[in-house]
N, CA, C and O atoms as CSV, one atom per row, in Angstrom:
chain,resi,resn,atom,element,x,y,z
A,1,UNK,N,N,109.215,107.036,113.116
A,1,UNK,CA,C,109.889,106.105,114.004
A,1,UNK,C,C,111.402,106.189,113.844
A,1,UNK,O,O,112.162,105.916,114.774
A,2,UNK,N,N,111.742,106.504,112.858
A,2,UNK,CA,C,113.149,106.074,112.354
A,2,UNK,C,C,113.644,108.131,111.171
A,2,UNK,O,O,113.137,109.220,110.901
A,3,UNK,N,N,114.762,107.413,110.987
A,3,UNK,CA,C,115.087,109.019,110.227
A,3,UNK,C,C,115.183,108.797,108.969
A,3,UNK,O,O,115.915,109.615,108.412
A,4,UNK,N,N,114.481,107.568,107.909
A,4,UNK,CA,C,114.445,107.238,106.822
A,4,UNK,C,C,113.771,107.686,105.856
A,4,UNK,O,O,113.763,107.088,104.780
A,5,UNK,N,N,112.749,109.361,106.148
A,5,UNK,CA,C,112.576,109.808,105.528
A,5,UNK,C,C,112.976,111.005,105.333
A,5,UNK,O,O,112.780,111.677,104.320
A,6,UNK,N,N,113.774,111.432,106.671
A,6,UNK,CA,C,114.702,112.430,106.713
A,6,UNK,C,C,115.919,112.541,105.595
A,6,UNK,O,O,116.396,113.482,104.961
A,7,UNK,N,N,116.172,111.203,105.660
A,7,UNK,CA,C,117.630,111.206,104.837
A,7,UNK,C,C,117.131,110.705,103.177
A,7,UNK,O,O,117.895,110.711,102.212
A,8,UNK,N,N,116.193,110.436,103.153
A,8,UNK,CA,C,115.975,110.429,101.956
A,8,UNK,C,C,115.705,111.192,101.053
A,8,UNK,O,O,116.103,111.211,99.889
A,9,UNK,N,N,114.658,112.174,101.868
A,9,UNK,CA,C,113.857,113.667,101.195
A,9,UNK,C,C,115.658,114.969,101.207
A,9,UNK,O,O,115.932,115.888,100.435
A,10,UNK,N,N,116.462,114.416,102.427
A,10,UNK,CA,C,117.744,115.330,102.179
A,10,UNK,C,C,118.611,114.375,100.916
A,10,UNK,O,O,118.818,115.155,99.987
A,11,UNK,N,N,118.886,113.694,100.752
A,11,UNK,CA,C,119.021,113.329,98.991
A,11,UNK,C,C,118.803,113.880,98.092
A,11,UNK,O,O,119.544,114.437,97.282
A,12,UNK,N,N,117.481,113.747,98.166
A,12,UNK,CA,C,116.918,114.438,97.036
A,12,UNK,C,C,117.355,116.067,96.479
A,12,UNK,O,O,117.706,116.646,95.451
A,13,UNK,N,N,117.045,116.354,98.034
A,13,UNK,CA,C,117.311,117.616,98.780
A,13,UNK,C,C,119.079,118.315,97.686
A,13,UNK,O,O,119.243,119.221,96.869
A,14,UNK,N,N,119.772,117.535,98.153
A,14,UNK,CA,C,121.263,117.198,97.728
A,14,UNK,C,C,120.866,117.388,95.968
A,14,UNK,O,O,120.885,118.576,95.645
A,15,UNK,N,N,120.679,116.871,95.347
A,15,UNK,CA,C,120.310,115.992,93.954
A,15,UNK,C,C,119.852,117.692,93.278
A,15,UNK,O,O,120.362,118.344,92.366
A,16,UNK,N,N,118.938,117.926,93.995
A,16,UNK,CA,C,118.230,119.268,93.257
A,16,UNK,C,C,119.342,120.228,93.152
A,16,UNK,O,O,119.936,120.489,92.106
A,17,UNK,N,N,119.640,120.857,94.596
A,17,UNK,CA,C,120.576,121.886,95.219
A,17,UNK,C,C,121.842,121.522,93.963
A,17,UNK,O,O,121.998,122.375,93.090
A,18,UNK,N,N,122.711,120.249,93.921
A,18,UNK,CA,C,123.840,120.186,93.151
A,18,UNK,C,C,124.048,119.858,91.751
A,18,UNK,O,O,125.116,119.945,91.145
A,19,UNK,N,N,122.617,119.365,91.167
A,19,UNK,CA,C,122.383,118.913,90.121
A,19,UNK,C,C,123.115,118.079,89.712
A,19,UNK,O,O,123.618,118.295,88.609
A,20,UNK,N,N,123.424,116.945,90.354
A,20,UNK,CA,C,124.097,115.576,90.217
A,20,UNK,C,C,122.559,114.683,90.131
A,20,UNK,O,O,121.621,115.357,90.556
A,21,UNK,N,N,122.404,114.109,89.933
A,21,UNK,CA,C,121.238,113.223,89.653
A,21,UNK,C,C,121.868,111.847,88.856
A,21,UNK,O,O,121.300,111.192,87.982
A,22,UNK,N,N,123.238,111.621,89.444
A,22,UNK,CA,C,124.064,109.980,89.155
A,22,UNK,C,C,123.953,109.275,90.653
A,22,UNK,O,O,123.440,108.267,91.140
A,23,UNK,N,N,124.919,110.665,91.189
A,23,UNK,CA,C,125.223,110.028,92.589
A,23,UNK,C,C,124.573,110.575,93.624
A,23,UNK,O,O,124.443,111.797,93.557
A,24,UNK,N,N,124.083,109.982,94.653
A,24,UNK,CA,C,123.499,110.393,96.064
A,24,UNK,C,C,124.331,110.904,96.634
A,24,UNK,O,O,125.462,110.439,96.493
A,25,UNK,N,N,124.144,112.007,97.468
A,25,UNK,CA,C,125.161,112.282,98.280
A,25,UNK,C,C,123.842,112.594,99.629
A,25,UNK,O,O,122.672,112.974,99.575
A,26,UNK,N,N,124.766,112.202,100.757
A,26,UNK,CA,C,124.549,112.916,102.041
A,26,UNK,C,C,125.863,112.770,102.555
A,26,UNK,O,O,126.828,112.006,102.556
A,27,UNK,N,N,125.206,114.515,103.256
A,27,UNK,CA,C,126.719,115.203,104.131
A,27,UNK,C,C,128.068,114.887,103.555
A,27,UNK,O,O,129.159,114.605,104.050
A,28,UNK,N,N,127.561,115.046,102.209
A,28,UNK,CA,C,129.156,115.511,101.469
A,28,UNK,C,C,129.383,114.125,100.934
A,28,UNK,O,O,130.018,114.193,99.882
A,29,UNK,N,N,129.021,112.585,101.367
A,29,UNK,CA,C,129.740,111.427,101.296
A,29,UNK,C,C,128.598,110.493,100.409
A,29,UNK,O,O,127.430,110.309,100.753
A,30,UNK,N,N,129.228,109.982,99.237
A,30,UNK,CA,C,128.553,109.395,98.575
A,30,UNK,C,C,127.501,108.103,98.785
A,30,UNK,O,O,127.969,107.079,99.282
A,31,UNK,N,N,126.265,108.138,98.456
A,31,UNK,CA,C,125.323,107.163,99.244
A,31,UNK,C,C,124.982,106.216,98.349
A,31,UNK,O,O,123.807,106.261,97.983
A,32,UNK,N,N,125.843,105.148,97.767
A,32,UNK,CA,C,125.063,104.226,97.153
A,32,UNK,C,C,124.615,103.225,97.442
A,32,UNK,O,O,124.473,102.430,96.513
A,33,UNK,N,N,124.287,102.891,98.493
A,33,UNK,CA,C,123.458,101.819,99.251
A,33,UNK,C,C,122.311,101.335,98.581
A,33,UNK,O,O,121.968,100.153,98.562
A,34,UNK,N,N,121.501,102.638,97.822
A,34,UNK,CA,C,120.008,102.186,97.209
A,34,UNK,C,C,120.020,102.370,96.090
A,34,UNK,O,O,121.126,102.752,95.710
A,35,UNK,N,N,119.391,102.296,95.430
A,35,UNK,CA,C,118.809,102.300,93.591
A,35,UNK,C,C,117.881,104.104,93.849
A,35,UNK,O,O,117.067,104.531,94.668
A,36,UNK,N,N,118.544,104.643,92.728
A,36,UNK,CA,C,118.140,106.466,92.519
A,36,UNK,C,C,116.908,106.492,92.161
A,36,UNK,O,O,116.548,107.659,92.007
A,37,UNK,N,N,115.812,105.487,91.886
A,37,UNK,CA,C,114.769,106.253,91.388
A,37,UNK,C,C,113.741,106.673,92.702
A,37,UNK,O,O,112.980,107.620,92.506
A,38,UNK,N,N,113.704,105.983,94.042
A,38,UNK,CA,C,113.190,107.128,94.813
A,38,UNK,C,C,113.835,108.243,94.967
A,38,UNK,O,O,113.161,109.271,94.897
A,39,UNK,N,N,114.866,108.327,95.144
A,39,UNK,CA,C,114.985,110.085,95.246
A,39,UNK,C,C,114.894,110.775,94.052
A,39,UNK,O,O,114.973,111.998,94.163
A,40,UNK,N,N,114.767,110.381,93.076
A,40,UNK,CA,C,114.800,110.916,91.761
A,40,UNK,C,C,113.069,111.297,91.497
A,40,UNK,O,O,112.554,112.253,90.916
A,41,UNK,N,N,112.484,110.154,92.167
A,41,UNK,CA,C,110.992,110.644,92.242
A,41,UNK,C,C,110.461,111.880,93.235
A,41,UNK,O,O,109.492,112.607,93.014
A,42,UNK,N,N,111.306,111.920,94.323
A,42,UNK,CA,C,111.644,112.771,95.336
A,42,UNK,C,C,111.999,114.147,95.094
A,42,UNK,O,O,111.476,115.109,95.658
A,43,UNK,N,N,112.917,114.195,94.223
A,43,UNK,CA,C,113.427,115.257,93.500
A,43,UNK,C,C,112.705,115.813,92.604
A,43,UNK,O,O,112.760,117.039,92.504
A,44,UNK,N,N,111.846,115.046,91.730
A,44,UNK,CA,C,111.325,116.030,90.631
A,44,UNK,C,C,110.044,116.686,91.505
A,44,UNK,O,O,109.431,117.713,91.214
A,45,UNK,N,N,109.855,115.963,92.447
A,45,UNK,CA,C,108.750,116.517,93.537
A,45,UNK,C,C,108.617,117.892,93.475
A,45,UNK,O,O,107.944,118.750,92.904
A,46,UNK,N,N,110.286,117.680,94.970
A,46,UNK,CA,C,111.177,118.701,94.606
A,46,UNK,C,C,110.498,119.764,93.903
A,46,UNK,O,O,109.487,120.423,94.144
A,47,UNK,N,N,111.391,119.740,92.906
A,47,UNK,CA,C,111.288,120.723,91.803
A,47,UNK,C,C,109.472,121.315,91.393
A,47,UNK,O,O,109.198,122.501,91.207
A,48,UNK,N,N,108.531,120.264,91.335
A,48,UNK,CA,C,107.425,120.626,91.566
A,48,UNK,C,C,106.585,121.842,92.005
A,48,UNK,O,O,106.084,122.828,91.465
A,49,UNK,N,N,106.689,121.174,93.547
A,49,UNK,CA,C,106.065,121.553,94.397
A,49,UNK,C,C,106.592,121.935,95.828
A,49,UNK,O,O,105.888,121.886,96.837
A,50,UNK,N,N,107.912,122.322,95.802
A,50,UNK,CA,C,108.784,123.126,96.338
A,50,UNK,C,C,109.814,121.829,97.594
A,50,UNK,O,O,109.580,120.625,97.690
A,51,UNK,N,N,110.653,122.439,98.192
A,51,UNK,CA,C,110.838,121.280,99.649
A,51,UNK,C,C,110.015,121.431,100.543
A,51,UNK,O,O,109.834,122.555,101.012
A,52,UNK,N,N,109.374,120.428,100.959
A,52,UNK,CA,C,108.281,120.136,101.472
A,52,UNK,C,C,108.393,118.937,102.233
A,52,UNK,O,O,108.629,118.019,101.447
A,53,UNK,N,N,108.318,118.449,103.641
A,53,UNK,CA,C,108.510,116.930,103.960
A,53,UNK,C,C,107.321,115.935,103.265
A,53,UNK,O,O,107.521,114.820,102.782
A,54,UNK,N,N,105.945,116.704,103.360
A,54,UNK,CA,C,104.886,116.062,103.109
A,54,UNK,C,C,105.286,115.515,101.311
A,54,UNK,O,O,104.658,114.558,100.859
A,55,UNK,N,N,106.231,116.147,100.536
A,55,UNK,CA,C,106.464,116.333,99.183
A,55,UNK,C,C,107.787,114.637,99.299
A,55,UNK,O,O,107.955,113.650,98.582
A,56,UNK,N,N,108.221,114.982,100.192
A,56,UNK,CA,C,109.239,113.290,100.214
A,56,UNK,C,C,108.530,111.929,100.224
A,56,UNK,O,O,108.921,110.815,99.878
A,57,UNK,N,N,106.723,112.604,101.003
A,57,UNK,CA,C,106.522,110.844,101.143
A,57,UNK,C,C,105.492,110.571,100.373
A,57,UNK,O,O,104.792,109.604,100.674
A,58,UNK,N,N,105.101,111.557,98.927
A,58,UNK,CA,C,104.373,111.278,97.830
A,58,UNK,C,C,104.583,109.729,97.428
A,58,UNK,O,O,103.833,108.763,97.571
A,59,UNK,N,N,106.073,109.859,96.787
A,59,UNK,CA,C,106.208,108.842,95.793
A,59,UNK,C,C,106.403,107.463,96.593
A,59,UNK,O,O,106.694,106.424,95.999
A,60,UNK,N,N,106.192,107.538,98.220
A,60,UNK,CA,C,105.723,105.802,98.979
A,60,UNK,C,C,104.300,105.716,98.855
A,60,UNK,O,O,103.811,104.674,98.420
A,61,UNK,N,N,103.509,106.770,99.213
A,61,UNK,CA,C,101.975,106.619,99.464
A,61,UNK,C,C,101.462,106.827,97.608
A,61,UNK,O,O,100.274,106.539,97.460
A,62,UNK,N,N,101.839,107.057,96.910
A,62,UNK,CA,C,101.493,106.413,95.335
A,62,UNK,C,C,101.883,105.064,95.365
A,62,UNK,O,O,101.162,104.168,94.926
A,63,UNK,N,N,102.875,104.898,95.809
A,63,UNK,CA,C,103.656,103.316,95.864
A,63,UNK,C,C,102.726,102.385,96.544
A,63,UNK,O,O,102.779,101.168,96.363
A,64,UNK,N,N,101.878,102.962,97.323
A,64,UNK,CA,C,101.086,102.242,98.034
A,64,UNK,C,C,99.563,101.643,97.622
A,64,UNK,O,O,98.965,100.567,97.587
A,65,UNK,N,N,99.378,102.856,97.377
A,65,UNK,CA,C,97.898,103.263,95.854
A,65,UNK,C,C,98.070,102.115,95.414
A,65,UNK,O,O,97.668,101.024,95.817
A,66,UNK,N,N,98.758,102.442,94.472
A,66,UNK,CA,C,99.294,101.685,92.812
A,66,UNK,C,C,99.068,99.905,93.750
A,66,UNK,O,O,98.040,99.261,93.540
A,67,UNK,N,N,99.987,99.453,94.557
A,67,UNK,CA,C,99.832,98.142,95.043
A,67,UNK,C,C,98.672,97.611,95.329
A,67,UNK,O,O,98.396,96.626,94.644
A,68,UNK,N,N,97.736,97.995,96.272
A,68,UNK,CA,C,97.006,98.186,96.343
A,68,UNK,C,C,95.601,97.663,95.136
A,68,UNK,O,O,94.846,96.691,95.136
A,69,UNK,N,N,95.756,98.836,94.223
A,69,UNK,CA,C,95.091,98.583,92.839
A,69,UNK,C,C,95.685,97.831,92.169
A,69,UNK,O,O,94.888,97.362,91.356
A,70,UNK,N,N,96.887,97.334,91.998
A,70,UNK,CA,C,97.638,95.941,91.286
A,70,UNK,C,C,97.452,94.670,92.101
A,70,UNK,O,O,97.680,93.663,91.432
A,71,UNK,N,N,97.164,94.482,93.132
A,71,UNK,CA,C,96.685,93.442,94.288
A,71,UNK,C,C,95.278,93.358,93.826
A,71,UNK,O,O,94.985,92.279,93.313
A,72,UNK,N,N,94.516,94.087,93.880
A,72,UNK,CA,C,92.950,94.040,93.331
A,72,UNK,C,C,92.678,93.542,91.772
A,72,UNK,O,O,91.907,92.621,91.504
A,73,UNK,N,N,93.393,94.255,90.834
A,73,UNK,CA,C,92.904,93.526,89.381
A,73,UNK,C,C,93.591,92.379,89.979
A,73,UNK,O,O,93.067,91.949,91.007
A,74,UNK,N,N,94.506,91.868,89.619
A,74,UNK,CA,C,95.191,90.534,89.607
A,74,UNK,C,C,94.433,89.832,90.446
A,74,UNK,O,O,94.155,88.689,90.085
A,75,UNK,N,N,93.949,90.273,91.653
A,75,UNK,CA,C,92.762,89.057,92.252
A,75,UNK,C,C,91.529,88.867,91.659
A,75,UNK,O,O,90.872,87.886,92.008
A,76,UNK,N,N,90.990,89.808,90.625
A,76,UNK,CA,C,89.750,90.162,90.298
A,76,UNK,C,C,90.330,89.252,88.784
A,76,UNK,O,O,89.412,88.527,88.401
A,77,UNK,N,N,91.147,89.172,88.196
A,77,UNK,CA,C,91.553,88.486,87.155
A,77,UNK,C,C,91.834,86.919,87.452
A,77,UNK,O,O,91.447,85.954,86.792
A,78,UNK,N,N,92.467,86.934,88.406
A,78,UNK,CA,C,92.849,85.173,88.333
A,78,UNK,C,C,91.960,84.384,89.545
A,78,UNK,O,O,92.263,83.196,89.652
A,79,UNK,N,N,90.974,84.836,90.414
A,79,UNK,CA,C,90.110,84.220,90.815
A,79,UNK,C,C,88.695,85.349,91.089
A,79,UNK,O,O,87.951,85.018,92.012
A,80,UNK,N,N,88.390,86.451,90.426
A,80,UNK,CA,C,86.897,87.272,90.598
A,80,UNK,C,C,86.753,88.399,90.947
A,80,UNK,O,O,87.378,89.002,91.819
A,81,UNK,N,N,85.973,88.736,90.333
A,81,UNK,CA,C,85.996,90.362,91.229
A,81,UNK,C,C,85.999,90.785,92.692
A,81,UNK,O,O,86.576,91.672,93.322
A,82,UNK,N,N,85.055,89.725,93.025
A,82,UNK,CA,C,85.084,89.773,94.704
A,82,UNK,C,C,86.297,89.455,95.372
A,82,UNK,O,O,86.755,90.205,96.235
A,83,UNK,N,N,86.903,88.293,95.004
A,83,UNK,CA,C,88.209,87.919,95.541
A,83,UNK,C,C,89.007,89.082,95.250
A,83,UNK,O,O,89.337,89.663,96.284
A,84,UNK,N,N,89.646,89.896,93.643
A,84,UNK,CA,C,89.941,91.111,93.801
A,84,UNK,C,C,89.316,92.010,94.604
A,84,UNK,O,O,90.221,92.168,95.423
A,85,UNK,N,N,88.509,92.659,94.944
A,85,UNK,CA,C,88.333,93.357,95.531
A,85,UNK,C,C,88.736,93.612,96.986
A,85,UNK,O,O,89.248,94.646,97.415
A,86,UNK,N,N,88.294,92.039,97.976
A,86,UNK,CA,C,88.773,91.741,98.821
A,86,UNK,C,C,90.079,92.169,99.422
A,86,UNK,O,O,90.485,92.637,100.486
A,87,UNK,N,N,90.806,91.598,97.637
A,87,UNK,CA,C,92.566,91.463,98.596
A,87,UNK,C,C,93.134,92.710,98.397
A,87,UNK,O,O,93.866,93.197,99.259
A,88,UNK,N,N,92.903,93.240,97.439
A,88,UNK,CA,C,92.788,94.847,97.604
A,88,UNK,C,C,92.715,95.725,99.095
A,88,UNK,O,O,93.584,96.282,99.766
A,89,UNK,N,N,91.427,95.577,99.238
A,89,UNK,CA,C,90.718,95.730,100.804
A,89,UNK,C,C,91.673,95.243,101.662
A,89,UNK,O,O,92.541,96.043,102.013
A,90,UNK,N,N,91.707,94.382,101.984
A,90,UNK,CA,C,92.704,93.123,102.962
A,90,UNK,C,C,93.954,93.947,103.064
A,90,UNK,O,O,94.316,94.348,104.170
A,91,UNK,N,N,94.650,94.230,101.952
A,91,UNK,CA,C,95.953,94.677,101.705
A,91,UNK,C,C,96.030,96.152,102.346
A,91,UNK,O,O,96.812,96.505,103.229
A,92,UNK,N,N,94.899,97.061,101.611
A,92,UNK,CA,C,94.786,98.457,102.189
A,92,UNK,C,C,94.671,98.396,103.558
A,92,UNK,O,O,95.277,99.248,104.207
A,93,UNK,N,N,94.079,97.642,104.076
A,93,UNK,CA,C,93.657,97.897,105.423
A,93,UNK,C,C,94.326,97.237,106.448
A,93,UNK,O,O,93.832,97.144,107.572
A,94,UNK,N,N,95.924,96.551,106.015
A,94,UNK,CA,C,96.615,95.698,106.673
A,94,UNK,C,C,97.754,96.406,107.504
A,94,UNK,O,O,98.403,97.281,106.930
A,95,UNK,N,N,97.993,96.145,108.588
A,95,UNK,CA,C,98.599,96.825,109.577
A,95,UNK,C,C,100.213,96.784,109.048
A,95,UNK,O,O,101.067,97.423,109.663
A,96,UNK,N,N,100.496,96.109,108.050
A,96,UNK,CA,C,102.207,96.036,107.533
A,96,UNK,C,C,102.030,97.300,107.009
A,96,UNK,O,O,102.910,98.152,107.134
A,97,UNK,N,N,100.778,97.562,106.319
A,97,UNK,CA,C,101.452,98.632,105.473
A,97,UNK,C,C,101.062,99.737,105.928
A,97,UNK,O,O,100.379,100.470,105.212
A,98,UNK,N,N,101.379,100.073,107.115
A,98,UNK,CA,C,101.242,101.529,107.689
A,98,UNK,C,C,102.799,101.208,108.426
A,98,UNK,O,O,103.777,101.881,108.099
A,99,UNK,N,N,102.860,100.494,109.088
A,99,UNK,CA,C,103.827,100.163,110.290
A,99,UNK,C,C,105.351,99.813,109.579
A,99,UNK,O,O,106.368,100.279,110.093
A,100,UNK,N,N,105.424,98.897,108.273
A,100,UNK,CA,C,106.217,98.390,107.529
A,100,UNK,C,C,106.386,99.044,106.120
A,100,UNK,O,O,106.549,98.191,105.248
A,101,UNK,N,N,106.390,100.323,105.669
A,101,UNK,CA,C,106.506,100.688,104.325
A,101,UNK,C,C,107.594,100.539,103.497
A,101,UNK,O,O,107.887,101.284,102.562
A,102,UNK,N,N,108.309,99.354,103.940
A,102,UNK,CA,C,109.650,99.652,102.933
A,102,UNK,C,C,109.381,98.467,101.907
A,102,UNK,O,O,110.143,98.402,100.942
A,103,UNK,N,N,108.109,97.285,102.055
A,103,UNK,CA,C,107.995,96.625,101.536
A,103,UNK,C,C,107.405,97.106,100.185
A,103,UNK,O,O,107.683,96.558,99.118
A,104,UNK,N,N,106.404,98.381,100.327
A,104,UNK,CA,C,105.859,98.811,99.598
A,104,UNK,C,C,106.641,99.454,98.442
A,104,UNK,O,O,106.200,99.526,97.295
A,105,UNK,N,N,107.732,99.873,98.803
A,105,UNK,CA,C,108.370,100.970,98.501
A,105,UNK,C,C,109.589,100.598,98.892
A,105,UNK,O,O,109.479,100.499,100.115
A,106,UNK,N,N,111.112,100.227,98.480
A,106,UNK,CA,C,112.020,99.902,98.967
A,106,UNK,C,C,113.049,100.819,98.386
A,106,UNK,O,O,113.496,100.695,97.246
A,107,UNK,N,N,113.437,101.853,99.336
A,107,UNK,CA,C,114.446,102.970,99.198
A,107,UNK,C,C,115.867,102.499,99.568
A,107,UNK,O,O,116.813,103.284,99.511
């Protein structure tokens, strides 16, 4: 919808290529608007498993996982397994988090 994973995965992009891993840069001009550990998660991707777009939007859709399964124990702990399970379910299958991922994941 938007170019927010464009400019993020080119961060990273930046980060690898210059081996600065303090400061963000895009197009030459320093980006500190956000906190480095998504692109830093981005980056070791990166380094991984080569540049890749599908390789930029790992570390949201783990981000998503992980919530997901932290939404489920914590319901399964402070009112049951079923209720965990549920909100788990509920959560996975909730239209924010396809449409809205920055909640999940805030770059």
């Amino acid at each position: 919808m938007d170019d927010v994973d464009a400019v993020h995965g080119q961060i990273a992009r930046n980060m690898v290529q210059s081996g600065d891993w303090v400061i963000a840069h895009l197009n030459g001009v320093p980006y500190m608007e956000k906190a480095p550990l998504p692109y830093w998660l981005i980056a070791i991707g990166y380094l991984l498993m080569g540049v890749h777009d599908w390789v930029a939007r790992i570390p949201t859709a783990l981000a998503a996982v992980l919530l997901c399964f932290v939404t489920a124990r914590y319901g399964a702990w402070a009112f049951g397994r079923l209720a965990g399970f549920y909100a788990g379910l509920v959560l996975a299958t909730s239209i924010g988090s396809f449409f809205l991922p920055a909640f999940l994941f805030p770059m």
